[in-house]
Each structure stands twice: as structure tokens, then as C-alpha cells.
N, C-alpha and C positions, 0 to 999 in steps of 0.2 A: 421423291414426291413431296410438294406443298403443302400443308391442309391449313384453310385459314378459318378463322372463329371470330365472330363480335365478341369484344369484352366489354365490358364498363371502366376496368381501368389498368393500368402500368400497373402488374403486378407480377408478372410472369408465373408459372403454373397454377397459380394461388386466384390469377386472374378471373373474374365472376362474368358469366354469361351475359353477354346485353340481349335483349329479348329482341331489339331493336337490329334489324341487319343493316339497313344502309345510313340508319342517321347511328348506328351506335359510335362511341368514342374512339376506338381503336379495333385494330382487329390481331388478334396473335396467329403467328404462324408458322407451322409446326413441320421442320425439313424430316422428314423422312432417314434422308441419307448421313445427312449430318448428324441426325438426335441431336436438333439445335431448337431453341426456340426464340424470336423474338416480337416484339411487339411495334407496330407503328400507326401512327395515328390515321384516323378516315377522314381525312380532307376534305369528301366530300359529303360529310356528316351537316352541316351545314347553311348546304346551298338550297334555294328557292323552292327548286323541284328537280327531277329526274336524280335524288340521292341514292337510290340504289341501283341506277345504273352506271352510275359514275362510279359506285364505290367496287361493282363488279369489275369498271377499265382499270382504276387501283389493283386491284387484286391480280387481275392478270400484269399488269405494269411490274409486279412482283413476281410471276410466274406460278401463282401458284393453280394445282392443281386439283380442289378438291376444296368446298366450301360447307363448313356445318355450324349451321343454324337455327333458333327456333322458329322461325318465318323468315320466308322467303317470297314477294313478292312475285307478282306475274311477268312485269315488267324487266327484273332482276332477271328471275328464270330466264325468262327467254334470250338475254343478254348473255348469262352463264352460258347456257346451249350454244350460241352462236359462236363463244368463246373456247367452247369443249371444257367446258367446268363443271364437274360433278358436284354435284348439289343433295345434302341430307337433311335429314330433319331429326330433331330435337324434342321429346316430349316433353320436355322441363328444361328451364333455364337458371333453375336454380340451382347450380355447380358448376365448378370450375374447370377450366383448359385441362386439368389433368386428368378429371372424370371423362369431358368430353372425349380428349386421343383414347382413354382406355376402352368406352362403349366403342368408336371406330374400329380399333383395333383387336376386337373380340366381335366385330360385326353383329354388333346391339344395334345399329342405323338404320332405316329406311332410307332409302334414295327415294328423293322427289324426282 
């Protein structure tokens, strides 16, 4: 399994929550199988308008499976669903990729 996360920046596990899901800087993503992590930039952090549904085609262009987040737009969600992408939320964005996998993986998440 996938799970991908907005960060603020290259930092791998240390990396700090972007509050932001489709304009944030990067997003880390976190292989299950592997216990690998890596980070790559959001492309479509950027653009005009529709950024977080474009950052959602990223993410699946990635394969991942499982997105968590402090917000997650309507537009986004319905995009994830369409995709089959599990979508969580976040009550604080203030901590890192490795707080976030450890609430995942002690199912501390709400799914949105």
C-alpha cells in the first residue's frame, strides 16, 4: 500500500505537514511494502485553478493508495473516490510524516 501526505518540504520523515493539500510543496509517500519513503514535488501546486484535482491525478500517476491530510477539498474528494483513494483527516498539521504513518497505523484517522 501507498499513503501519500502534503509536506512543506524535502525532508523525509522529519518532513512537516502542509496544511495545504493540493497547492502544498510536495507530497511524501509512504510504500507500505517496501517501508520506503519518498518525497516528490506537487506539480500541480501551482496552476491557475483545479490544484487539487490535478494533484489527486499525481498521486494516483504514483499509485498510491491512501491520502492523509489536514483538508481536503470537495472537489479533491470527489476526484479521490472516482480514483478509489481513501482519504483521512488530520486534526493538526503541526507534525511530521512520521507522527502522521504512526496515528495511521494505530488507526488514530478518521476517514473522510
Amino acid at each position: 500500500m501507498r499513503i501519500a501526505v502534503p509536506v512543506r518540504e524535502d525532508k523525509g520523515w522529519d518532513s512537516l505537514i502542509d496544511e495545504r493539500f493540493g497547492r502544498g510543496a510536495f507530497f511524501a509517500i509512504y510504500d507500505t511494502d517496501k517501508d520506503s519513503l519518498e518525497i516528490i514535488e506537487n506539480t500541480a501546486k501551482d496552476v491557475a485553478s483545479g490544484a487539487g484535482r490535478q494533484a489527486v491525478q499525481l498521486l494516483s500517476d504514483n499509485n498510491v493508495d491512501v491520502v492523509i491530510a489536514y483538508e481536503v477539498g470537495p472537489k479533491s474528494k470527489d476526484t479521490l473516490d472516482a480514483l478509489g483513494i481513501d482519504a483521512y483527516k488530520l486534526d493538526n498539521f503541526n507534525m511530521s510524516v512520521k507522527e502522521v504513518i504512526d496515528l495511521y497505523n494505530n488507526n488514530k484517522l478518521q476517514k473522510v
